[in-house]
N, C-alpha and C positions, 0 to 999 in steps of 0.2 A: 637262056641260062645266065647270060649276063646281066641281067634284070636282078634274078633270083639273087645271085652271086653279091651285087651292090646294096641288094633289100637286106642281108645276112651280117655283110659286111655294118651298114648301117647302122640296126638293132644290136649288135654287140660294142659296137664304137660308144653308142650312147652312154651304155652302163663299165667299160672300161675306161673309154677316153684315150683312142689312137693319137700316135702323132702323124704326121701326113703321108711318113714312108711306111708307118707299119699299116695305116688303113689300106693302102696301096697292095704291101704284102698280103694286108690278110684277107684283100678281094681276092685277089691271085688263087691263093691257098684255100677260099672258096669254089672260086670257081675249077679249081682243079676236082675238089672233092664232087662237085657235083655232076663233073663229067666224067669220071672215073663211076660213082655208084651208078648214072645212067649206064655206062658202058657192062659195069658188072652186073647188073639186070637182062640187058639184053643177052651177054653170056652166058648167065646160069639161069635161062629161063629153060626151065624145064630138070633143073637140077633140084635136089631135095632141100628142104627148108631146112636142112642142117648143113648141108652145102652153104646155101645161099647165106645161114647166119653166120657163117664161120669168115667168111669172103667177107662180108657189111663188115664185121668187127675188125678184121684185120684195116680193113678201110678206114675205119673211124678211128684206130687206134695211130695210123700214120697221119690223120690228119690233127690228131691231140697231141702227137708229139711235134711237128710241125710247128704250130700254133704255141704252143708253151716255148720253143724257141724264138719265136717272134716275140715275144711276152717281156717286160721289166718285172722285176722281182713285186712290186706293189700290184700288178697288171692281174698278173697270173695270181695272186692270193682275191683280189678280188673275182677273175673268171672261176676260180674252183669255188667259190662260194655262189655265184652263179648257179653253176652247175647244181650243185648239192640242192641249192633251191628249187629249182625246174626236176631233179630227181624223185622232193620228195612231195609236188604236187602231181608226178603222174603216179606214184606209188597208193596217194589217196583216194 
């Protein structure tokens, strides 16, 4: 997971441009996230997939506010343009 967590960190650093304490933070706050949705998998296995999406969201939703707290104002306008990007190639 800690692999995972620095490959994540990595590939977002690229296209924002952390400084060395928020790379630091936003490993953290990956690898938080990805031991929390591992944990919340194993929990709600066997729960309904309205369950399970409701739990994932709430998940993703603490780790975007999270992360927009780590953010400088130029950071975060560039991450939501990110976003928006990678939105709207799985949309096509």
């Amino acid at each position: 997971m800690m692999s995972r967590a620095t490959t994540l960190t990595r590939a977002l650093a690229e296209r924002i441009q952390f400084n060395e304490a928020q790379f630091i933070a936003v490993k953290q706050l990956h690898l938080n996230m990805l031991t929390e949705r591992r944990d919340l998998e194993i929990l709600l296995n066997g729960a309904s997939a309205e369950e399970r999406d409701t739990q994932l969201s709430w998940a993703q939703q603490r780790y975007e506010s999270e992360l927009m707290f780590l953010l400088k104002p130029q950071q975060l306008v560039a991450y939501q343009a990110l976003r928006t990007n990678l939105t709207a190639h799985r949309v096509k």
